[in-house]
Every structure is written in C-alpha cells, then in structure tokens.
C-alpha positions in Angstrom: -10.5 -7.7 6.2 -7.8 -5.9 8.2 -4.6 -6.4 8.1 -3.6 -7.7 11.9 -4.5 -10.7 13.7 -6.4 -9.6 16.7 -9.0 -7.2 16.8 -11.5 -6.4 19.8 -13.8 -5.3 17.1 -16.4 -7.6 14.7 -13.8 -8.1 11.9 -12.3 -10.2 9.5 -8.6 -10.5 9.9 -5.1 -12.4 8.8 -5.7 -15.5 10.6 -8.9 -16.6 8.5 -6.4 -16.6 5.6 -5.6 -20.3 4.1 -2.0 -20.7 5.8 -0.3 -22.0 8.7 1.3 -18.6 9.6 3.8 -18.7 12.2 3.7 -17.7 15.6 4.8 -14.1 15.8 3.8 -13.2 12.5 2.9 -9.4 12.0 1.9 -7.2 9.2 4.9 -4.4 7.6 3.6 -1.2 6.2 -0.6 -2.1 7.7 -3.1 -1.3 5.1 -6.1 0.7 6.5 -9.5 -1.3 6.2 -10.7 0.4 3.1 -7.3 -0.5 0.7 -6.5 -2.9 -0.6 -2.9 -4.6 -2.2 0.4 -5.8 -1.4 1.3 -6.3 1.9 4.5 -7.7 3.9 3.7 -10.4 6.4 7.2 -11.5 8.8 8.0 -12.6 12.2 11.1 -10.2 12.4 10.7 -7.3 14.1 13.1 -5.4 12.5 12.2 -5.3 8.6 9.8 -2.5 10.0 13.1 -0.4 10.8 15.0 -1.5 7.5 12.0 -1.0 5.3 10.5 2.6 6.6 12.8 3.9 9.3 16.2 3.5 7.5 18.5 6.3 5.6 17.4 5.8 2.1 13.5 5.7 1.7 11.7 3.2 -0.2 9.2 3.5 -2.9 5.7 2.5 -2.7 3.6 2.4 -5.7 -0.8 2.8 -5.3 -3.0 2.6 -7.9 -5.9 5.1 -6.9 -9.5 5.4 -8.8 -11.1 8.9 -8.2 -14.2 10.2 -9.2 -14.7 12.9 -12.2 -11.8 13.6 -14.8 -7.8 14.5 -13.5 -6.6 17.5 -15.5 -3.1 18.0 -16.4 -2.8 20.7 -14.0 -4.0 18.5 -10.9 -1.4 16.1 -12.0 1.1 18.9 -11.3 0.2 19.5 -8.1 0.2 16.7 -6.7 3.3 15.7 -8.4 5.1 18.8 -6.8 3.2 18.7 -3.4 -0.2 19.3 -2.4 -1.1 20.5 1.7 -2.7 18.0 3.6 -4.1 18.3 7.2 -2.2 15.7 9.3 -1.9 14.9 13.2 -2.5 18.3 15.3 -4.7 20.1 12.8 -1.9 21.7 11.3 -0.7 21.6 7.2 2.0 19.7 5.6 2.6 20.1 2.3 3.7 16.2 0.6 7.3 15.8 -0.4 7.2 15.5 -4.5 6.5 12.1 -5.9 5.8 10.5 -9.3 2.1 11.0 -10.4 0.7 9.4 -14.0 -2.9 8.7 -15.6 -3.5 5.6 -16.3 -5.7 2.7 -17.6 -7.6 0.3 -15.5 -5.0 -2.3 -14.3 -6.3 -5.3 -16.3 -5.2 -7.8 -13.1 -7.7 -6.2 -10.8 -11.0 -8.0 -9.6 -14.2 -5.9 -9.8 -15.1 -4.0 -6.1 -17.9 -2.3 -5.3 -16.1 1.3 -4.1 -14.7 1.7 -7.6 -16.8 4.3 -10.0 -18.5 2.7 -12.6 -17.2 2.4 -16.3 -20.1 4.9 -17.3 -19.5 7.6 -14.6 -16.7 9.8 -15.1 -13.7 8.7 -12.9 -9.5 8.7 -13.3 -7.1 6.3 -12.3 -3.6 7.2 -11.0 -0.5 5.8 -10.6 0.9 7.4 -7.6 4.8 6.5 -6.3 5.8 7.7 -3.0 8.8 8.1 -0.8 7.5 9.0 2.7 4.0 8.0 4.4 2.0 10.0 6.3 -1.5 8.7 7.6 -3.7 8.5 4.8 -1.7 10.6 3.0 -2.8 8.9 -1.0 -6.3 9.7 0.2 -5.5 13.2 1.6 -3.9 14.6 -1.2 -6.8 13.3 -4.2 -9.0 15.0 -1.9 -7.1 18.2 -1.6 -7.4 18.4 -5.3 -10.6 17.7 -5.5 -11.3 14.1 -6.2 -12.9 11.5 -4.1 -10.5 8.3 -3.3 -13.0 5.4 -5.1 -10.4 2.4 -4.7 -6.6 1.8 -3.6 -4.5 -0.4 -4.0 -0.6 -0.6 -3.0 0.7 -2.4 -5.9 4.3 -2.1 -5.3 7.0 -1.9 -2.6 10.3 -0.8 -5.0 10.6 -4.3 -7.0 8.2 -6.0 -4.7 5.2 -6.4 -7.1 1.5 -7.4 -6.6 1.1 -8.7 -9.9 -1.4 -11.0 -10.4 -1.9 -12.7 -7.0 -5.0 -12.3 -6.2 -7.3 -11.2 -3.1 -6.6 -13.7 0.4 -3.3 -14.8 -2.2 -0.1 -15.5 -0.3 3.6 -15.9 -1.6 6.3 -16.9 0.2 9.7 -15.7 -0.6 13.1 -16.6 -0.1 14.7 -13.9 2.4 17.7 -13.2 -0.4 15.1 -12.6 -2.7 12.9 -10.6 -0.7 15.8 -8.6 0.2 16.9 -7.9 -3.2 13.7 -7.0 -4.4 12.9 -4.4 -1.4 17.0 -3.1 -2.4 17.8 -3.4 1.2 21.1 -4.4 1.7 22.1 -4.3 5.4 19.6 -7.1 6.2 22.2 -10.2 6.8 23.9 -8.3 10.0 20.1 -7.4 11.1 17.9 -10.9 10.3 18.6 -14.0 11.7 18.4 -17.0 9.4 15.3 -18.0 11.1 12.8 -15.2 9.7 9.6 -16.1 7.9 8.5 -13.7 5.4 5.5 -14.3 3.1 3.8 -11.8 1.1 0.2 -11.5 0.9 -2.2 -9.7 -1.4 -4.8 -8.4 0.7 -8.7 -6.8 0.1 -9.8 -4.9 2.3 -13.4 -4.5 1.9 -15.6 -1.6 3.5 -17.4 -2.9 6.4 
C-alpha cells in the first residue's frame, strides 16, 4: 500500500487498515510505495515541523538488503558520503552517517523483492540525519548495489520492533514525545492530538 489516504490512482492505502482513524489523520515522514517500516500517523500538523524541520535533526534508522557482497571499503564510503543525483540533475554528496553489516533481522516477514538466501546479497544497517528523496536507495546504487528491500526501522527511540505489516500502536503523546527526544512539543500540540504508529508494507505494484 501507500502511505496516504487518497490516491487518484488504483492503490491500496491507509484507510483499508483495521482502525477507526480520525478525521484529519496524515502520514509523518511518507514512505515511498516500494519500502516498507515504521511510520508516524497524527492529526497535528505540526509534528512534521518538530520532527524534520527543527534545529537539531533526528535519526532515522533503515535496514536495506542489496544484492552481491558489501566490502569493507563500500562501507566507508557511504559512511563518509557518497554523490547522489538529486532534484535538478545536479550532485550532492550525503552528509556522513552510521553504516554497519548486518544479519537478517529475525522480526521481518518474508517479501518477494528481497534476494534469496542462496544468491549473494548484504544487509545494512543505515542511520541518517537528513533526507533527501530516495536518498537510502541512491547512495547503495552509487556504490554499486541494487536496493532489494527497505525498511525504516527506527525514528531515534521510536522502534519498529515486532509489530507487524497493517500493525498499529497507539501511543501516549508524553511518550511519543520522549521517544522521538523532542522537547518543545507541549507549547506546540494541543492536548487534543491523536498519534498512532503504524508499521506499514509497502508492496511493489
């Protein structure tokens, strides 16, 4: 599905989850249609601003399956910063950002995009601080890999953790708050805010 509630095109979206979701209620930080993951669902405007469009940037976490092995030295390059081609054609070269091989996430269902257990592939545990359109997928390419699977596992403490695809949670706004390490929020949301947090799958389609 894709993370919004109206489409014009043939798509799965939000609403055909299993929840009363009230009016107003918009996706934070969208996923595009082929990732998959953790993703903030309110009816306050303004966690957009707090979240990605304060002073202090905030973390988000991916896990990211790529095809063929990852040497040591692609690591390194992508930890330091890797061009990309973004809006305009031109080159931006990625701010650096915390980059680790790992193994399989145990909590993940099986998808069809993700490279087989036979066929050579990596996974990648990829933390960034700024987020430029498409930029996980952009910068495995850049070195050489093809993006099999993505998934945003973490916003700082906000974790996916085992809830599962079309899985929502709903959490307390002190909580929530806590866990994203935004502090400013009480002078910004009113006590009326609904904030639930979804795991979504976005299957190709």
């Amino acid at each position: 599905m894709v993370s919004q509630f109206v489409s014009t095109d043939d798509v799965r979206l939000l609403g055909a989850l299993d929840f009363e979701f009230p009016e107003g209620t918009h996706a934070v930080g969208r996923l595009d249609s082929h990732s998959e993951g953790l993703l903030i669902l309110t009816t306050n405007k303004k966690v957009t601003n707090l979240l990605f469009q304060g002073e202090v940037p905030h973390k988000r976490t991916y896990w990211v399956n790529v095809g063929h092995i990852v040497s040591t030295e692609t690591v390194e390059l992508l930890r330091t910063g890797i061009p990309i081609r973004v809006k305009g054609g031109v080159y931006y070269t990625t701010a650096p950002c915390q980059v680790e091989i790992i193994d399989r996430p145990p909590i993940l269902s099986t998808h069809q995009n993700e490279a087989q257990p036979d066929v050579p592939n990596t996974w990648l545990n990829i933390t960034l601080t700024e987020g430029k359109f498409h930029q996980v997928r952009k910068m495995v390419r850049e070195a050489n890999h093809r993006c099999r699977r993505l998934i945003r596992a973490s916003i700082e403490d906000l974790e996916l953790g085992d809830l599962p695809p079309g899985g929502i949670k709903e959490i307390e706004e002190a909580e929530f708050f806590r866990l994203l390490k935004i502090e400013n929020w009480k002078s910004s949301i009113s006590s009326d805010d609904f904030l639930v947090e979804p795991s979504i799958e976005n299957p190709a389609y």
